[in-house]
PQR file of N, CA, C, O and H, with PARSE charges and radii, in Angstrom:
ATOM      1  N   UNK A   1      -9.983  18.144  27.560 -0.4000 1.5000
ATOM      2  CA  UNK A   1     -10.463  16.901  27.015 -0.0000 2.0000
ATOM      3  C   UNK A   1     -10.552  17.047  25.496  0.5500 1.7000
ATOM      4  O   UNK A   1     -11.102  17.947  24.860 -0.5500 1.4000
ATOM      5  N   UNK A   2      -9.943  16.054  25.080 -0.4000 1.5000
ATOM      6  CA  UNK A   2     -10.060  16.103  23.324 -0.0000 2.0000
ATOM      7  C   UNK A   2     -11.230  15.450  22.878  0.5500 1.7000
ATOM      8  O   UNK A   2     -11.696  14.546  23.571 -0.5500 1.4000
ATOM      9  H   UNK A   2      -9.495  15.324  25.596  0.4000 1.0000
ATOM     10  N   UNK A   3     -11.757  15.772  21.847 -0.4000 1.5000
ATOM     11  CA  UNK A   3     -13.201  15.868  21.209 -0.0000 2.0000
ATOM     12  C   UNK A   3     -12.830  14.971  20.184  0.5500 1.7000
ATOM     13  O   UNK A   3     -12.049  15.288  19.287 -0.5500 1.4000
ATOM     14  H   UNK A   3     -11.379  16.507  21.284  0.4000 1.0000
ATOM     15  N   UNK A   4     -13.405  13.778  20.291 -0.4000 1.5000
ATOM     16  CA  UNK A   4     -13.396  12.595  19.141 -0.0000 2.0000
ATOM     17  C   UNK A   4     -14.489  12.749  18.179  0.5500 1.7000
ATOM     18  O   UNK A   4     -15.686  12.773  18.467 -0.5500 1.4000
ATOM     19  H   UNK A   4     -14.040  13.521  21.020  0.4000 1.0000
ATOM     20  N   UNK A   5     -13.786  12.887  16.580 -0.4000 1.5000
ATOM     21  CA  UNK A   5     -15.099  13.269  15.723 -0.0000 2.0000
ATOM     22  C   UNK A   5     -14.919  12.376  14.738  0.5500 1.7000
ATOM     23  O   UNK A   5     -13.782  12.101  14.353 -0.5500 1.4000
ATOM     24  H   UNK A   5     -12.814  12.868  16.346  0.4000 1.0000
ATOM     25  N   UNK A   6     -16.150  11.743  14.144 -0.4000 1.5000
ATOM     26  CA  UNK A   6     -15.872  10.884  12.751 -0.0000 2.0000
ATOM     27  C   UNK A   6     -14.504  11.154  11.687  0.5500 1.7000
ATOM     28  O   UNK A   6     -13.999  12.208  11.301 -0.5500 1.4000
ATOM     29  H   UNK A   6     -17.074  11.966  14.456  0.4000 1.0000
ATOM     30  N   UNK A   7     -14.362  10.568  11.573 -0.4000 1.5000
ATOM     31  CA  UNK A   7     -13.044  10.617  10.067 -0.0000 2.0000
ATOM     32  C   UNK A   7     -13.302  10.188   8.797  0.5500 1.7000
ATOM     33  O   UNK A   7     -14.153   9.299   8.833 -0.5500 1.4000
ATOM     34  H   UNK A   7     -14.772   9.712  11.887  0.4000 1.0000
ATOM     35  N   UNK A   8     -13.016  10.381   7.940 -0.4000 1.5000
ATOM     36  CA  UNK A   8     -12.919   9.341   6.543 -0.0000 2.0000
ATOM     37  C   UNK A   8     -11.982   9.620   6.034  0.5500 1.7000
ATOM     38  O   UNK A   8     -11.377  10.690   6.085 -0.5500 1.4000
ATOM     39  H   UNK A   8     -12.324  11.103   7.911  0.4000 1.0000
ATOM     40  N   UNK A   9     -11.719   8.599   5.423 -0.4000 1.5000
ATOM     41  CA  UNK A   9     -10.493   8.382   4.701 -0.0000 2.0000
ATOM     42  C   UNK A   9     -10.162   8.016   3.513  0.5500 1.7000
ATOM     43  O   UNK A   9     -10.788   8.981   3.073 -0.5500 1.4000
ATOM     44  H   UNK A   9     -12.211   7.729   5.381  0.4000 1.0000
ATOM     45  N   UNK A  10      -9.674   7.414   2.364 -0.4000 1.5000
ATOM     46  CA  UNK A  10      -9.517   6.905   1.159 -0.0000 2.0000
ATOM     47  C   UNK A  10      -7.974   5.848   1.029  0.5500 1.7000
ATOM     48  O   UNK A  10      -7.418   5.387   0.032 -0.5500 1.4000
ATOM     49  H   UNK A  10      -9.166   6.630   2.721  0.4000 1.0000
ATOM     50  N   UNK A  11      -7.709   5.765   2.199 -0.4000 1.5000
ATOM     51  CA  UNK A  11      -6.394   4.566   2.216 -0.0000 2.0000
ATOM     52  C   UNK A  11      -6.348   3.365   2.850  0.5500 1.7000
ATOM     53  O   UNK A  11      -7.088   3.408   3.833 -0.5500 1.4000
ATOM     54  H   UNK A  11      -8.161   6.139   3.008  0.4000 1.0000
ATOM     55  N   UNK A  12      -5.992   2.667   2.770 -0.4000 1.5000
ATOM     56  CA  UNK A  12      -5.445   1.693   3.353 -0.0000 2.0000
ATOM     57  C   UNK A  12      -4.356   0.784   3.797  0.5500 1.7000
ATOM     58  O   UNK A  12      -3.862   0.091   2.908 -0.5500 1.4000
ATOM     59  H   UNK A  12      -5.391   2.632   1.972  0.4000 1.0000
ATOM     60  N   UNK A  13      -3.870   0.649   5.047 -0.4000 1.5000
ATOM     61  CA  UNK A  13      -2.241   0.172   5.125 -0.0000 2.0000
ATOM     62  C   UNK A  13      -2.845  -1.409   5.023  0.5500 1.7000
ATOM     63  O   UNK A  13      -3.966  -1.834   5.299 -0.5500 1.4000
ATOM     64  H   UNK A  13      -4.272   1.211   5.770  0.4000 1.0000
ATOM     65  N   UNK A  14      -1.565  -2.147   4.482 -0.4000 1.5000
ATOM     66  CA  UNK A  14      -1.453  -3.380   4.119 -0.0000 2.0000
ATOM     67  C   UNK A  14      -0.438  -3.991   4.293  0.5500 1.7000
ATOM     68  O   UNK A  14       0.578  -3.677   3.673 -0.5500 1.4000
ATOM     69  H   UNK A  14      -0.654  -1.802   4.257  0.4000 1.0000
ATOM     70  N   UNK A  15      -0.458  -5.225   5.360 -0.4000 1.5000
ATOM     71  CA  UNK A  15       0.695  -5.572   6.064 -0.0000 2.0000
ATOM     72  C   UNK A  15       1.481  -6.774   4.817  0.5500 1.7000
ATOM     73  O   UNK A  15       0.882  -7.842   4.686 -0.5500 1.4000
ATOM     74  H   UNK A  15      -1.283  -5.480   5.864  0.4000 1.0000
ATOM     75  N   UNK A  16       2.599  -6.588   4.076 -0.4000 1.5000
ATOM     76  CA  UNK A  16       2.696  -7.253   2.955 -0.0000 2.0000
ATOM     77  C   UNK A  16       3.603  -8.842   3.637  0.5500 1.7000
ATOM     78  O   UNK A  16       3.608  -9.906   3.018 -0.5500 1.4000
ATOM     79  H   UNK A  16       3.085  -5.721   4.183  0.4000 1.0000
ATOM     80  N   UNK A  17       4.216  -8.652   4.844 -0.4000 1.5000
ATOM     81  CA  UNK A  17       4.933  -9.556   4.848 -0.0000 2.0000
ATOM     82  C   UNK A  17       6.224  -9.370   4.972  0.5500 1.7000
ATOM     83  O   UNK A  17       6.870  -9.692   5.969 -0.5500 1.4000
ATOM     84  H   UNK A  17       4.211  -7.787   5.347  0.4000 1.0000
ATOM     85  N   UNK A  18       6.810  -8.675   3.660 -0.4000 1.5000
ATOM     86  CA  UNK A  18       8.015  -8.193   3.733 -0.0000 2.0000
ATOM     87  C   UNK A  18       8.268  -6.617   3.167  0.5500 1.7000
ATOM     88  O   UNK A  18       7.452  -5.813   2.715 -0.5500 1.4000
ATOM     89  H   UNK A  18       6.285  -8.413   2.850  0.4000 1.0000
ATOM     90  N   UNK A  19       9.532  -6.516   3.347 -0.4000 1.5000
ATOM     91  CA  UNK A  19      10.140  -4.981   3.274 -0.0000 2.0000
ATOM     92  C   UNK A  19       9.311  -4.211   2.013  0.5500 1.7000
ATOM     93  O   UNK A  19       9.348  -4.364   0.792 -0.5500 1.4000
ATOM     94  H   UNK A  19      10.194  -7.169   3.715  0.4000 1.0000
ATOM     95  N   UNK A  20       8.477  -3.229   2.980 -0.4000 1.5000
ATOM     96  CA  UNK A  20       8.138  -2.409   1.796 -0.0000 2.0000
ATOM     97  C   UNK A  20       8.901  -1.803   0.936  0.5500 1.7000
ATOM     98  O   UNK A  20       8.635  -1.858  -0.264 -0.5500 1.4000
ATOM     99  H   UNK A  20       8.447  -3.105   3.972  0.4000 1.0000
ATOM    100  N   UNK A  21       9.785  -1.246   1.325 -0.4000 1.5000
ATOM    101  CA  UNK A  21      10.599  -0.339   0.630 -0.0000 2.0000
ATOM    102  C   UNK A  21      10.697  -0.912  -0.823  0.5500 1.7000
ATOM    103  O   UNK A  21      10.215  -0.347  -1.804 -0.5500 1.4000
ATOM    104  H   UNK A  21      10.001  -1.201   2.300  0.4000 1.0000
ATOM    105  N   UNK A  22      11.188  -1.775  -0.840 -0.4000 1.5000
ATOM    106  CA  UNK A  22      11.752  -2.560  -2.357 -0.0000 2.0000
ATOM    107  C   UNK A  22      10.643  -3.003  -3.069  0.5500 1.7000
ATOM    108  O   UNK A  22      10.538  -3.211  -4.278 -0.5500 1.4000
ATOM    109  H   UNK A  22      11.579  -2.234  -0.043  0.4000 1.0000
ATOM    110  N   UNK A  23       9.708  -3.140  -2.041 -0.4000 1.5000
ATOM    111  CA  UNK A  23       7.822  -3.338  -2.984 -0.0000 2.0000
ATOM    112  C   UNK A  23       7.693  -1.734  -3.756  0.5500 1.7000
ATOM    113  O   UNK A  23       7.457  -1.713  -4.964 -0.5500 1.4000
ATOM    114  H   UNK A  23       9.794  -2.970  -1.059  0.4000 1.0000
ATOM    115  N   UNK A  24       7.874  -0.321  -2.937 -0.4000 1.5000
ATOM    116  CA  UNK A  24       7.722   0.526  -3.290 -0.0000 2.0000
ATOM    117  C   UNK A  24       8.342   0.970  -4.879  0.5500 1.7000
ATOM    118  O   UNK A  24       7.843   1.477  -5.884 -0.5500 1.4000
ATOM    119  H   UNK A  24       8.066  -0.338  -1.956  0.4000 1.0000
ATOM    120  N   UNK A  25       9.984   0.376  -4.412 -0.4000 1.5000
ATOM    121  CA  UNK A  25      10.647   0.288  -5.845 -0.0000 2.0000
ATOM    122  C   UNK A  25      10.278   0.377  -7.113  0.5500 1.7000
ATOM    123  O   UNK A  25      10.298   1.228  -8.003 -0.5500 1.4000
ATOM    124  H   UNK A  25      10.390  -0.036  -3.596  0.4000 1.0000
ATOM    125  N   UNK A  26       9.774  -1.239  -6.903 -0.4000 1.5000
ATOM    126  CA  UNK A  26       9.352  -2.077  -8.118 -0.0000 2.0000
ATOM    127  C   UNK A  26       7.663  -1.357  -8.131  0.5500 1.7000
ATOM    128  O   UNK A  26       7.314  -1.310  -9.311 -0.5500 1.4000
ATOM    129  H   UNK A  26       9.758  -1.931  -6.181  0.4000 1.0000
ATOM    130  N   UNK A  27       6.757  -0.905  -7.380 -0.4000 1.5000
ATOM    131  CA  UNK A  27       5.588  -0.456  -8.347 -0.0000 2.0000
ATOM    132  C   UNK A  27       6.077   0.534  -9.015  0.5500 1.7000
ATOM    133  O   UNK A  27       5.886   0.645 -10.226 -0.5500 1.4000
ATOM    134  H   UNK A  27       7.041  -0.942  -6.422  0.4000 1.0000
ATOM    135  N   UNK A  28       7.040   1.713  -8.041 -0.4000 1.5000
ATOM    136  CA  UNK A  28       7.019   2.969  -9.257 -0.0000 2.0000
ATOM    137  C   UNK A  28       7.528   2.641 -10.426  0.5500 1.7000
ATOM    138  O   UNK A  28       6.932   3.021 -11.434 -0.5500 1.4000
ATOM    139  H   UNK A  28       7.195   1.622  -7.057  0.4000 1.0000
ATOM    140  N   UNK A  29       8.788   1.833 -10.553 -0.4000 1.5000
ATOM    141  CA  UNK A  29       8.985   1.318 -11.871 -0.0000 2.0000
ATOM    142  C   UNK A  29       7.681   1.077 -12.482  0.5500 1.7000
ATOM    143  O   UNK A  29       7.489   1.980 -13.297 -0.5500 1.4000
ATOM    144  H   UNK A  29       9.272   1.525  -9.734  0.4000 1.0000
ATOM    145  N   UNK A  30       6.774   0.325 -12.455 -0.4000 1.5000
ATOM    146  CA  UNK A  30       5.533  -0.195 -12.822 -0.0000 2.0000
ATOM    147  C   UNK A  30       4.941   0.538 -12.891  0.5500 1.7000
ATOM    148  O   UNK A  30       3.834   0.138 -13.251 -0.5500 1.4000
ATOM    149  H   UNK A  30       6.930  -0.409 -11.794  0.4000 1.0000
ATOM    150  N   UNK A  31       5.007   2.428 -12.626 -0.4000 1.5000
ATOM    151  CA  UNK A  31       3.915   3.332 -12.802 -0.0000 2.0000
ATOM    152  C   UNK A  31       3.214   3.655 -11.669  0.5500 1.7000
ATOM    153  O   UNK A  31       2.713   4.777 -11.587 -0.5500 1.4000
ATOM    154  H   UNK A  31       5.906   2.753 -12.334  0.4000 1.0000
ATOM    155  N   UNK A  32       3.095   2.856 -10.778 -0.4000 1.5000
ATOM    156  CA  UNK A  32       2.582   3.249  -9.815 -0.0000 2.0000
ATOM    157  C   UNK A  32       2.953   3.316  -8.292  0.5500 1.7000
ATOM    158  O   UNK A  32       3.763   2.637  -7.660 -0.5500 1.4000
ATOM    159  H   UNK A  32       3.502   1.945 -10.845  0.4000 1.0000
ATOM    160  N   UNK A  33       2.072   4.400  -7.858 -0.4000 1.5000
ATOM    161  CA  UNK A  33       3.030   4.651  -6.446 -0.0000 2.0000
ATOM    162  C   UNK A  33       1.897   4.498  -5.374  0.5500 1.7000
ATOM    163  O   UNK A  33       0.679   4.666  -5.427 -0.5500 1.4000
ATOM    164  H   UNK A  33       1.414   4.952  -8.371  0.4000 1.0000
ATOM    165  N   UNK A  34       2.628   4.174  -4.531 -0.4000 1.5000
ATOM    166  CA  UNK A  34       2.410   3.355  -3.295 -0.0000 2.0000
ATOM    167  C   UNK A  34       3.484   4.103  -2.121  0.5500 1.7000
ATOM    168  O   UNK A  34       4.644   4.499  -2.236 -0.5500 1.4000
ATOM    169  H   UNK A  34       3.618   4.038  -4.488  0.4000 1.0000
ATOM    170  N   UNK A  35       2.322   4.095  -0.708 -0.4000 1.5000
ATOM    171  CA  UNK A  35       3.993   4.858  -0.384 -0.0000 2.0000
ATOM    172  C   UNK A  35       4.100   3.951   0.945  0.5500 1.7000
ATOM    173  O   UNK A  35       3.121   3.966   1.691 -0.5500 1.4000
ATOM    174  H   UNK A  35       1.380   3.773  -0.615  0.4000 1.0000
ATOM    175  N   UNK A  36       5.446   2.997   1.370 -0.4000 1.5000
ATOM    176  CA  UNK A  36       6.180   2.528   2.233 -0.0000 2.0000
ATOM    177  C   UNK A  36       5.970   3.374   3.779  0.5500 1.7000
ATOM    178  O   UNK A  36       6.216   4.554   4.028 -0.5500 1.4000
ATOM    179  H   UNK A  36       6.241   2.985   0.764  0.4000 1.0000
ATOM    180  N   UNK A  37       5.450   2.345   4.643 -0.4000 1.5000
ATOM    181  CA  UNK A  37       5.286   3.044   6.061 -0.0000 2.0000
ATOM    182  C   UNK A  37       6.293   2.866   6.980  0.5500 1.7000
ATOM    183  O   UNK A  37       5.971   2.965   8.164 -0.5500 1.4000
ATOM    184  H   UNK A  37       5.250   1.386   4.441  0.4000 1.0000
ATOM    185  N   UNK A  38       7.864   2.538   6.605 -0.4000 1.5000
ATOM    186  CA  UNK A  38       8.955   2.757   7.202 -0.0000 2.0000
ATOM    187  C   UNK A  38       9.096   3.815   8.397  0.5500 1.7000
ATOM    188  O   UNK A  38       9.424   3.495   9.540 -0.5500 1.4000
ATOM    189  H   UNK A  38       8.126   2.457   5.643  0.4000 1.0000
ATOM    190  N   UNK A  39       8.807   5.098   7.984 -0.4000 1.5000
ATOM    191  CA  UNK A  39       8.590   6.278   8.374 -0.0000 2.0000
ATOM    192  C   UNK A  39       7.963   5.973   9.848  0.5500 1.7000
ATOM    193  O   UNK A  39       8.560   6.363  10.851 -0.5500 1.4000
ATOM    194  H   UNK A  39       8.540   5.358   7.056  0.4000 1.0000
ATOM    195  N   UNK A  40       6.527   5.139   9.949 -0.4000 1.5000
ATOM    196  CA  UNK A  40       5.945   5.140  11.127 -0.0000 2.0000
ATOM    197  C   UNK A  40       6.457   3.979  12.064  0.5500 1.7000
ATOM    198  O   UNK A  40       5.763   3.624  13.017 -0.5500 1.4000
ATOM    199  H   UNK A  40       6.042   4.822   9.134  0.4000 1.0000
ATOM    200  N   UNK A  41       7.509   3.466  11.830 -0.4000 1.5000
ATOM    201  CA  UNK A  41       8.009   2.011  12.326 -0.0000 2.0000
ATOM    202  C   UNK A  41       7.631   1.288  11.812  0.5500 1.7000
ATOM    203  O   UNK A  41       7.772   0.263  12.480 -0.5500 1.4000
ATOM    204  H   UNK A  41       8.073   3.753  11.056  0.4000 1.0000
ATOM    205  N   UNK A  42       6.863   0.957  10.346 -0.4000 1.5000
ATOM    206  CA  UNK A  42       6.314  -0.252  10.110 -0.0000 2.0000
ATOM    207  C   UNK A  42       6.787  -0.827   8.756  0.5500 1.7000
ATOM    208  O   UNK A  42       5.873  -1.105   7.979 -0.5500 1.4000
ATOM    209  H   UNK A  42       6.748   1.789   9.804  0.4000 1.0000
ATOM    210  N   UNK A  43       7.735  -1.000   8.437 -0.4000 1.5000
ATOM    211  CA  UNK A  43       8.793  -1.454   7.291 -0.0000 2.0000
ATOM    212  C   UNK A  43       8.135  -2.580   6.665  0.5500 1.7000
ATOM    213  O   UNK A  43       8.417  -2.526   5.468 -0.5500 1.4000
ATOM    214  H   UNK A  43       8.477  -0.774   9.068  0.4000 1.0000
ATOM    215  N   UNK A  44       7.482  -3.457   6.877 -0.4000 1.5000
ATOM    216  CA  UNK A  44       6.450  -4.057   6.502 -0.0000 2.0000
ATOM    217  C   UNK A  44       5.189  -3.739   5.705  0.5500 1.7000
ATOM    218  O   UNK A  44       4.620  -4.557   4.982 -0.5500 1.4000
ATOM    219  H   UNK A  44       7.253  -3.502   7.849  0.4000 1.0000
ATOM    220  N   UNK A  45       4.866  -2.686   5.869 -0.4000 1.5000
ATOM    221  CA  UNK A  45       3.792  -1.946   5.793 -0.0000 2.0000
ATOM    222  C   UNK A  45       3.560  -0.981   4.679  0.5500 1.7000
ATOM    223  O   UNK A  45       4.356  -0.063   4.487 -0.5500 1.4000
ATOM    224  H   UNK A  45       5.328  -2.022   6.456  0.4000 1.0000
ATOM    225  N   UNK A  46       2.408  -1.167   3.873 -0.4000 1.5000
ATOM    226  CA  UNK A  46       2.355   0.011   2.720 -0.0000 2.0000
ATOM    227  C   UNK A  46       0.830   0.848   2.606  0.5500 1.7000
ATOM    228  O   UNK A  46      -0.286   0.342   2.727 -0.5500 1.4000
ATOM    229  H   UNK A  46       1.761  -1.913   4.029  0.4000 1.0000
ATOM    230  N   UNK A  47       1.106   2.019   2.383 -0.4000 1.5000
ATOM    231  CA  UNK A  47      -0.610   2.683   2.117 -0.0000 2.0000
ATOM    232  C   UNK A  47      -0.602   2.989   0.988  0.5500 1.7000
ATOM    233  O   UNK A  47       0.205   3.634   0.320 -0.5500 1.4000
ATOM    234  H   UNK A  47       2.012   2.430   2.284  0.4000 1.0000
ATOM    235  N   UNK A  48      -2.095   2.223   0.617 -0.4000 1.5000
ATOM    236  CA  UNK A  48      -2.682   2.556  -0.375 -0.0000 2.0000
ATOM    237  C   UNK A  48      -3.684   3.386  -0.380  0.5500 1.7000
ATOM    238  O   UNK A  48      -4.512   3.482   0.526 -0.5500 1.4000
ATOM    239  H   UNK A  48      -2.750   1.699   1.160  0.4000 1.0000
ATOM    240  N   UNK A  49      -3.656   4.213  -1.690 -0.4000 1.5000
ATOM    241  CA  UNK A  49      -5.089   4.747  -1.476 -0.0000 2.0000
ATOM    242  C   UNK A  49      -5.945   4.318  -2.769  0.5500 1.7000
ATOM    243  O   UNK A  49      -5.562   3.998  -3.894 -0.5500 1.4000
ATOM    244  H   UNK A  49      -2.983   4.135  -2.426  0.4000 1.0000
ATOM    245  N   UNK A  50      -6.989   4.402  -2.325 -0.4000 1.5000
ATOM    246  CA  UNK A  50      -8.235   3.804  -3.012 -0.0000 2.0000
ATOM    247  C   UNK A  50      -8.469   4.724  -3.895  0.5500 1.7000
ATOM    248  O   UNK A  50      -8.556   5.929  -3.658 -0.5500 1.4000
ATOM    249  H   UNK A  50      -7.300   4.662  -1.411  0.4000 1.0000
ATOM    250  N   UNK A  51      -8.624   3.979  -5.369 -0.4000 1.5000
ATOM    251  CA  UNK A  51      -8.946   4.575  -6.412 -0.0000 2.0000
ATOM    252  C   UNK A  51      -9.909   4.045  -7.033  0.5500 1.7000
ATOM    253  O   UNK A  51     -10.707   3.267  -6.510 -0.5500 1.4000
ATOM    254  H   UNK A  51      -8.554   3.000  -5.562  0.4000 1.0000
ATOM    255  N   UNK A  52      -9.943   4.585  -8.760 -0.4000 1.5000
ATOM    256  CA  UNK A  52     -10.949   3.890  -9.285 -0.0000 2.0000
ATOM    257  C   UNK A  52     -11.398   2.711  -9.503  0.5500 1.7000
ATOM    258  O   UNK A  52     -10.401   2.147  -9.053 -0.5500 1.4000
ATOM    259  H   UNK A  52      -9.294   5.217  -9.185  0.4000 1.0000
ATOM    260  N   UNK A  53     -12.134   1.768  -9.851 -0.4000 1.5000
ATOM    261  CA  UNK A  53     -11.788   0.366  -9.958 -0.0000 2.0000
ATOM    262  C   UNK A  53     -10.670  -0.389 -10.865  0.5500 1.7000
ATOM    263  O   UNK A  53     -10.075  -1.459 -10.742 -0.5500 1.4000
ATOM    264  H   UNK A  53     -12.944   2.226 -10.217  0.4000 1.0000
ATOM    265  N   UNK A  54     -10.656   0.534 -11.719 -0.4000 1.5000
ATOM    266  CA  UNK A  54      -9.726   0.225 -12.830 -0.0000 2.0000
ATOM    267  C   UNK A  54      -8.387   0.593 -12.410  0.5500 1.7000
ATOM    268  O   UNK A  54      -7.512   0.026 -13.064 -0.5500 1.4000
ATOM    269  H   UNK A  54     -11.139   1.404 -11.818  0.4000 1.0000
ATOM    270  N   UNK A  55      -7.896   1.538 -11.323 -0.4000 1.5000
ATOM    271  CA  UNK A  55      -6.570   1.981 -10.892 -0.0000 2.0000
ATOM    272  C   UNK A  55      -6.538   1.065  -9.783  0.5500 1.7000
ATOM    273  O   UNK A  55      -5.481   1.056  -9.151 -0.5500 1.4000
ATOM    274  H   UNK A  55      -8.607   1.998 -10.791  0.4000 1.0000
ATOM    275  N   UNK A  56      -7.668   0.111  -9.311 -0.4000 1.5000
ATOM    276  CA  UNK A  56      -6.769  -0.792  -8.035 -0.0000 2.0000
ATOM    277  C   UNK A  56      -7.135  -2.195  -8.901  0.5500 1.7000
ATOM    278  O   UNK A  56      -6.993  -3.257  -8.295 -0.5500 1.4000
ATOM    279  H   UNK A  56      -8.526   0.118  -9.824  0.4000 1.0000
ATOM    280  N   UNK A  57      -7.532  -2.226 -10.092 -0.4000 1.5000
ATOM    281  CA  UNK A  57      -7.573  -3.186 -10.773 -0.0000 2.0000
ATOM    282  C   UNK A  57      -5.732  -3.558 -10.613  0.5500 1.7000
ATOM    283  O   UNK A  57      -5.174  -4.527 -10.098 -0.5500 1.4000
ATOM    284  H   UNK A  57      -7.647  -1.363 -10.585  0.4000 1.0000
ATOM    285  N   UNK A  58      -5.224  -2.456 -11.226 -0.4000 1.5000
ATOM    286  CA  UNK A  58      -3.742  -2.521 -11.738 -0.0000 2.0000
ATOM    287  C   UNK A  58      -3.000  -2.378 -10.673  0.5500 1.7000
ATOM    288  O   UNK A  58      -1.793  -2.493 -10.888 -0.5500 1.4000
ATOM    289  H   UNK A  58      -5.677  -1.669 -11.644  0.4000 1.0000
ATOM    290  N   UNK A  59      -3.431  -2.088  -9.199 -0.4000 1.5000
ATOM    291  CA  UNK A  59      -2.437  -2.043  -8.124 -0.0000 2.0000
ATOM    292  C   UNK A  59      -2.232  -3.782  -8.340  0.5500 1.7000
ATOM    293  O   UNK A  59      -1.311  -4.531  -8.663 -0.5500 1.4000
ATOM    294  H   UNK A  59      -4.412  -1.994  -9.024  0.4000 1.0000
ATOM    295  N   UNK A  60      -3.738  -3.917  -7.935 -0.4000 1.5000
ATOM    296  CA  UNK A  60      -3.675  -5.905  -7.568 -0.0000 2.0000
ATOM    297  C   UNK A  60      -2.727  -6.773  -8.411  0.5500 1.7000
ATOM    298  O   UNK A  60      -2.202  -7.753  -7.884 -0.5500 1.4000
ATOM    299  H   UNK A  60      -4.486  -3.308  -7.672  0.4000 1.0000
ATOM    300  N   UNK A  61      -2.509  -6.495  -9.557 -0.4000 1.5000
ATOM    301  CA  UNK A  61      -2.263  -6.941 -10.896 -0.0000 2.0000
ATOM    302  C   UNK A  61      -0.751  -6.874  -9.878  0.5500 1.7000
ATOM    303  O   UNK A  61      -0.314  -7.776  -9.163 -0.5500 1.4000
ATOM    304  H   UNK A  61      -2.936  -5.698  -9.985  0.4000 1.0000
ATOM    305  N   UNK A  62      -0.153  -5.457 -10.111 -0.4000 1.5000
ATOM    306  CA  UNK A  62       0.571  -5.438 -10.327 -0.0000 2.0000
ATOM    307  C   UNK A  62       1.797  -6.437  -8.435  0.5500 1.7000
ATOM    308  O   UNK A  62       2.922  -6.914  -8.289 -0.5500 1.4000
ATOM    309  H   UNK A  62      -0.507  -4.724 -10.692  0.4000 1.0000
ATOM    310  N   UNK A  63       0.532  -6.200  -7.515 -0.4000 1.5000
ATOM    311  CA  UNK A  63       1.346  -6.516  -6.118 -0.0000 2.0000
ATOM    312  C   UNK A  63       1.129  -8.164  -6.646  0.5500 1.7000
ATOM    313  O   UNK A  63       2.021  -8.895  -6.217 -0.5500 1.4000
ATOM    314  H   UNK A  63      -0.382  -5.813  -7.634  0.4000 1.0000
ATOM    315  N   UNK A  64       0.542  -8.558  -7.132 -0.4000 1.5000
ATOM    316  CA  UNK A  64      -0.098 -10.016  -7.723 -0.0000 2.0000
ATOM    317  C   UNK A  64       1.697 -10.661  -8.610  0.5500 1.7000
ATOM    318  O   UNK A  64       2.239 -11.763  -8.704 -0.5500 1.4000
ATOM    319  H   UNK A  64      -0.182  -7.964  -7.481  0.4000 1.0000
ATOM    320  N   UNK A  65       1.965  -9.589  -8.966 -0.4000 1.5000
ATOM    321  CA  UNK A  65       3.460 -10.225  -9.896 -0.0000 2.0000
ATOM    322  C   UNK A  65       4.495 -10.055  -9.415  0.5500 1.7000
ATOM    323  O   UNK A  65       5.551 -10.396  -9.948 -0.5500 1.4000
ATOM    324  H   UNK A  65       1.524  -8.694  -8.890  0.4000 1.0000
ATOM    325  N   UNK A  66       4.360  -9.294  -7.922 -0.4000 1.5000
ATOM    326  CA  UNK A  66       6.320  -9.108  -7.668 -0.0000 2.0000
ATOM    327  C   UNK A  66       5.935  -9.592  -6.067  0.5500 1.7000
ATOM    328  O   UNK A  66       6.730 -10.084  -5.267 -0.5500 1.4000
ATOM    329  H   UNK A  66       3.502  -9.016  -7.490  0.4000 1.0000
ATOM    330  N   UNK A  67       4.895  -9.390  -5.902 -0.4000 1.5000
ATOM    331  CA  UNK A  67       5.095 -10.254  -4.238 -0.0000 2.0000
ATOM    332  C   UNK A  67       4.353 -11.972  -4.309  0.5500 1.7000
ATOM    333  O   UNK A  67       3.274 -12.236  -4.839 -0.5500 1.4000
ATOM    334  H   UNK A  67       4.249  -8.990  -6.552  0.4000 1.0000
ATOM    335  N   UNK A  68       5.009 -12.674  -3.821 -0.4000 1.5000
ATOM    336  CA  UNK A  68       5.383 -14.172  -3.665 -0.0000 2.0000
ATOM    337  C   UNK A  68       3.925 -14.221  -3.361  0.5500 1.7000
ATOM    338  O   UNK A  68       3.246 -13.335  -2.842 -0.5500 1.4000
ATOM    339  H   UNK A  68       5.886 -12.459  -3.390  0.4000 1.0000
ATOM    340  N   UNK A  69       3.448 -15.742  -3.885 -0.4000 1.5000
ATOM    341  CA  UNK A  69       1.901 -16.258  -3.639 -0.0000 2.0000
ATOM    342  C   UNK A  69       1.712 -16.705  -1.923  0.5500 1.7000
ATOM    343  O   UNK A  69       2.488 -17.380  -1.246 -0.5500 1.4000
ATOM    344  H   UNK A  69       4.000 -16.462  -4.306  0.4000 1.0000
ATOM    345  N   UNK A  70       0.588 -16.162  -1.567 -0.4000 1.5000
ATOM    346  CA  UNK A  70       0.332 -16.722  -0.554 -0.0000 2.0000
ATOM    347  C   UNK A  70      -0.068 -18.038   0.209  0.5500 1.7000
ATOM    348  O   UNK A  70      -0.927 -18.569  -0.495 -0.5500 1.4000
ATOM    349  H   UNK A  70      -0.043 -15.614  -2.116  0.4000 1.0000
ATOM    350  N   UNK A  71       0.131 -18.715   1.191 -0.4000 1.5000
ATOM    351  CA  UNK A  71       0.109 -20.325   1.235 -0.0000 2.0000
ATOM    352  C   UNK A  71      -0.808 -20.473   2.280  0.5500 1.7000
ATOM    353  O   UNK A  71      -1.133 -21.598   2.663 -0.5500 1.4000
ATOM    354  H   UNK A  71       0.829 -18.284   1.762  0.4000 1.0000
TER
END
């Protein structure tokens, strides 16, 4: 029997809508990295990890200018 124990973590996946990969692209251009959950089947999908306020100031900023407004 496997033994279930608390976790913590510092990430978060975020279902964007569309193809991470090319989201991934365009942040590293932008400096920052983000990494695409292709890997786990989820091509959609990106993890972030949680930083300072001022480093997810500039994630937001930056997913705020290359991914399409929400409706």
């Amino acid at each position: 029997m496997a033994l279930l124990r608390d976790s913590q973590t510092n990430l978060v996946f975020v279902n964007l809508g569309t193809g991470a990969t090319a989201v991934f692209h365009t942040m590293l251009e932008k400096g920052i990295i983000i990494r695409p959950d292709h890997i786990w089947g989820l091509p959609e999908f990106i993890r972030l990890t949680i930083g300072t306020r001022n480093e997810n100031e500039q994630v937001i900023q930056a997913l705020q200018e290359i991914l399409p407004p929400l409706r």
